[in-house]
C-alpha positions, 0 to 999 in steps of 0.5 A: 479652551480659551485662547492664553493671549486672552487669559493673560489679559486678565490680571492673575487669580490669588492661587492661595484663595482659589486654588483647589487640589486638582481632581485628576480622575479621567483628566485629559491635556485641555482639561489640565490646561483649562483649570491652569489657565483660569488659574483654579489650580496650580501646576504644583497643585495638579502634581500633587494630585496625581502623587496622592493617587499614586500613594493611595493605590499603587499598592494594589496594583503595583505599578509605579516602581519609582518616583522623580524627585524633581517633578515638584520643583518642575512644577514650581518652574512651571507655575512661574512661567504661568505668573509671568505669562510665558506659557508655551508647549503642549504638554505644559504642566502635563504628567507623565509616566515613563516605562523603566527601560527610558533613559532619564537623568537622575533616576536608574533605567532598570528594565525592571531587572535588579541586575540594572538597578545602578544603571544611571543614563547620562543623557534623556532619551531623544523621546524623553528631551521632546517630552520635557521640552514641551512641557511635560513633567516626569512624574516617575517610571512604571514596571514592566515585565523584566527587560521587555522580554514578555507580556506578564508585566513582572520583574525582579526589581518591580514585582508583578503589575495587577491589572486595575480592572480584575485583580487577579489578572495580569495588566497585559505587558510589556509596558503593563505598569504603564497601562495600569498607571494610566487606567487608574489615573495616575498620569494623563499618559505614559510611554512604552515601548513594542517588540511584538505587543508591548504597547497595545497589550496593556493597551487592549487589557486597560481601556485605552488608547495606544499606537505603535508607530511606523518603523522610524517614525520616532527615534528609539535611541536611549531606551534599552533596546531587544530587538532592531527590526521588531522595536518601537516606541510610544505612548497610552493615554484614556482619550484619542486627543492625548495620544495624538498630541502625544505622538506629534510630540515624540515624533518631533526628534525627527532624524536621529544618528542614534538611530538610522530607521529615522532616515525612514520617513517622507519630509511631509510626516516628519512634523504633522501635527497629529491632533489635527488630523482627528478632525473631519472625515468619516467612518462611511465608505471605509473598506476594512479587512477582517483579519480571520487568522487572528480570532480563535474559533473555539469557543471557551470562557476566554475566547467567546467574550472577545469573539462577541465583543469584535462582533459587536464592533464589526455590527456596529462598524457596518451599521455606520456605514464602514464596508467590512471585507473578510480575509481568510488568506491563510499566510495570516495567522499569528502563530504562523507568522510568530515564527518570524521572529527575529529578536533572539538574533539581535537581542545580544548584540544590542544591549551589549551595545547600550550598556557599553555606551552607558558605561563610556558616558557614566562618571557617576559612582552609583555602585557596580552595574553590569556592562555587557549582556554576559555579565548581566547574565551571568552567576556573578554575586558580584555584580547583585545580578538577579533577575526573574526564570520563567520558562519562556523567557529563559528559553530566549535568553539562551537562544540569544546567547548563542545566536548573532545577526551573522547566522544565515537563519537570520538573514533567511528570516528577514528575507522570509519577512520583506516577502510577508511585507510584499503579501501584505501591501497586495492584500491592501491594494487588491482589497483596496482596504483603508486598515485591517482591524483584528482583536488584539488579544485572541483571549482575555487578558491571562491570569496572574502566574500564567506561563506566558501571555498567550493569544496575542495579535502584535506580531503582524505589525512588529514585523513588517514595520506598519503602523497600529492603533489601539483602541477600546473594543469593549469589556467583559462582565460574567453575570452572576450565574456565571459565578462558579464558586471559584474564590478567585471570581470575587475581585473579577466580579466586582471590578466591571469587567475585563476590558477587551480592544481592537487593533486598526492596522493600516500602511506605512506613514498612516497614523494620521488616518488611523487615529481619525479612524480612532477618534470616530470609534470612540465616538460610536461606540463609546468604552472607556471607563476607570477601574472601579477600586480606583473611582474614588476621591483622595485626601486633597494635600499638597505635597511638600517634597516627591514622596517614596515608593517600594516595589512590593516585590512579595508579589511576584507568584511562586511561579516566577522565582528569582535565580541566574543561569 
């Protein structure tokens, strides 16, 4: 990309003449910034791109549950800096999405939950201020499985999320509308949040790129909060370069009172710029553990083809020169370790504190909104509380109900969880590793109307606090003598594949080493590419005024009824 000091010593282009709907598909920050700032195109223009794809193709995949009705008039704002050569910000004219549970003025924060439809936050997340003060254009807010509290990717309020690549599986989750938005090219990134899996979930199901960061690396206040020790947030782009870029910016909040995990951080990561650690290094001389507990053994339709894909990596890894070290310990194994799961103990106690907050601050009158997690779960027609019952997260929502960060369990977990942290640094140093690398789904990514999204690799990271990098690993394709007659292969069949990804797991503060890592992966075994229903061009317009989208709430399978406890 040019330098802009030179750009603007050029006298400026007629936009009218030259300007051009701008093509979006696989679209990366420099290629945005290079159509900018050689004025083939203008930020309303690169907008109304992506604003078209959204309105041709959300209604397959039912991602994207609400647009920003600002995003054109940030576009012009930006369009005028460009004319009065006051470009700054490296997310400059950079769309967005936001998972619905990220605080933003003038749209509702809803967790997906109809429940919280009136929830109007009056004041941008931390993360959401860094995002736009660098440039970045809110285009609208993504699904997500309702509240956070699953990986299926279906809400009360938004419907079920398809995943772009086999329509008739789920997106990964929880942050799956945001991984679906993303692979379909419907923003250049989007945020999500992480519990256990919910950023490399959708990540590993979509092709794409993610991280979950250090434990206080990056401020998690003014996103609707599950759980203290477990959450994080971050972002998904299609490319390593977007996400590092991404990440320097949402790490830039640096301490926040809101939130007192972001006194963590050594003074020499609050302000690395990440994007340039991608450069240098190599994949030579690394020692990489091979998790063995994460990988099911038993061969099945759903297993073997992630099994063959890690194979192929882990080849491929060797043959570059990386040293692969087995890990058959048997404290490392998911399901075991999922068992430390402490969310259900703080669950209540911090949404109660998020709505109350919220409430406080709120002047506006946008109609009832629940104000604790009781009347939010509560059979009050009153306050138009509904919200999805499945089984599971039913379960967990009584569990929550009735269980406090008081409990002695909860103290012996956490206990149970810095002794799995002090195992984990010894496997590290005794091993001498640079990462652990693992699938992070065990199988496919499950079908849409399934009980819950089973054979998930998250919990490792969620609980001890290390960083990960999700990258593609590869995709599965059935060949046609795979085909069994079965009505529901057909979208399957025609989609390309099921995308399939690893995790890179390394030690607290190393998410410059990680995304390297990330970037020489890519290089060498180079996965990403759209989902196939989505290549196509859309019909150029530019947009006069934010068009409106509906949730196809028709979508949610019978399985997932609407209903109060």
């Amino acid at each position: 990309m040019l330098p802009l000091v030179l750009l603007f010593l050029c006298p400026p282009l007629a936009w009218a003449a030259f300007g051009h709907v701008f093509d979006v598909r696989e679209a990366t920050i420099d290629s945005v910034h290079d159509a900018l700032f050689t004025h083939s195109t203008t930020c309303r223009e690169v907008v109304s791109s992506f604003l078209a794809r959204i309105e041709h193709f959300n209604p397959t995949i039912n991602a994207v549950v609400s647009l920003n009705p600002s995003a054109l008039s940030a576009a012009d704002r930006l369009d005028a800096r460009i004319a009065a050569g006051n470009v700054t910000g490296a997310l400059f004219c950079i769309p967005i999405l936001l998972k619905d549970s990220y605080d933003v003025v003038g749209m509702s924060t809803t967790g997906g939950c109809q429940g919280l439809a009136n929830n109007k936050p009056p004041a941008n997340a931390p993360t959401v201020k860094a995002l736009e003060d660098a440039g970045a254009i809110i285009l609208g807010k993504t699904n997500l499985h309702e509240m956070a509290l699953e990986g299926l990717t279906v809400s009360s309020l938004g419907g079920q999320t398809v995943n772009p690549y086999d329509l008739t599986r789920t997106p990964g989750g929880s942050s799956g509308g945001s991984g679906a938005a993303v692979a379909a090219n419907f923003a250049i990134l989007a945020t999500g949040t992480d519990t256990v899996n919910s950023l490399r979930s959708p990540a590993s199901a979509n092709s794409l790129f993610s991280f979950r960061p250090t434990r206080g690396l990056i401020s998690r206040a003014g996103v609707i909060p599950v759980s203290f020790t477990q959450d994080t947030v971050g972002a998904m782009a299609r490319t390593p370069r977007d996400l590092a870029v991404a990440l320097t910016v949402m790490a830039s909040v640096g301490f926040d009172a809101r939130d007192n995990a972001t006194e963590l951080p050594p003074s020499e990561v609050r302000h690395r710029d990440y994007s340039a650690s991608l450069y240098g290094g190599t994949l030579k001389g690394l020692r990489l553990g091979l998790l063995n507990g994460f990988f099911n053994h038993t061969a099945s339709a759903e297993t073997t083809p992630v099994n063959n894909i890690m194979a192929n990596m882990v080849s491929k890894l060797s043959a570059a020169g990386a040293e692969m070290v087995n890990i058959t310990d048997p404290l490392y194994d998911a399901l075991a370790i999922a068992k430390l799961d402490v969310q259900a103990f703080e669950y209540r106690e911090l949404l109660d504190a998020y709505l109350a907050a919220a409430t406080t601050a709120t002047t506006s009158n946008d109609g009832p909104r629940p104000t604790s997690f009781s009347k939010l779960y509560s059979n009050n027609s009153n306050n138009n509380t509904n919200f999805l019952v499945i089984p599971a997260q039913y379960s967990f929502i009584k569990r929550a109900s009735h269980s406090s960060t008081s409990d002695a369990a909860y103290l012996e977990t956490l206990n149970r969880i810095q002794d799995l942290t002090r195992t984990l640094e010894a496997t590290f140093a005794t091993n001498n590793l640079d990462a652990l690398i693992y699938p992070q789904q065990k199988n496919l990514v499950v079908k849409l109307g399934s009980p819950s999204q089973s054979g998930r690799n998250g919990i490792l990271a969620a609980l001890t606090g290390y960083p990960v990098v999700c990258v593609p690993a590869g995709f599965f394709s059935p060949s046609a003598d795979d085909d069994d007659d079965d009505d529901d292969d057909a979208p399957r069949l025609a989609s390309g594949g099921v995308p399939v990804g690893m995790e890179i797991f390394g030690r607290p503060w190393s998410e410059h080493r990680l995304l390297n890592m990330a970037r020489h992966i890519s290089e060498l075994v180079p996965v990403r590419r759209m989902p196939p229903f989505a290549n196509g061009t859309v019909e150029s317009k530019v947009y006069d005024s934010v068009p409106s989208i509906t949730p196809d709430l028709d979508s949610i399978p019978a399985v997932y009824p609407l209903g109060v406890f």
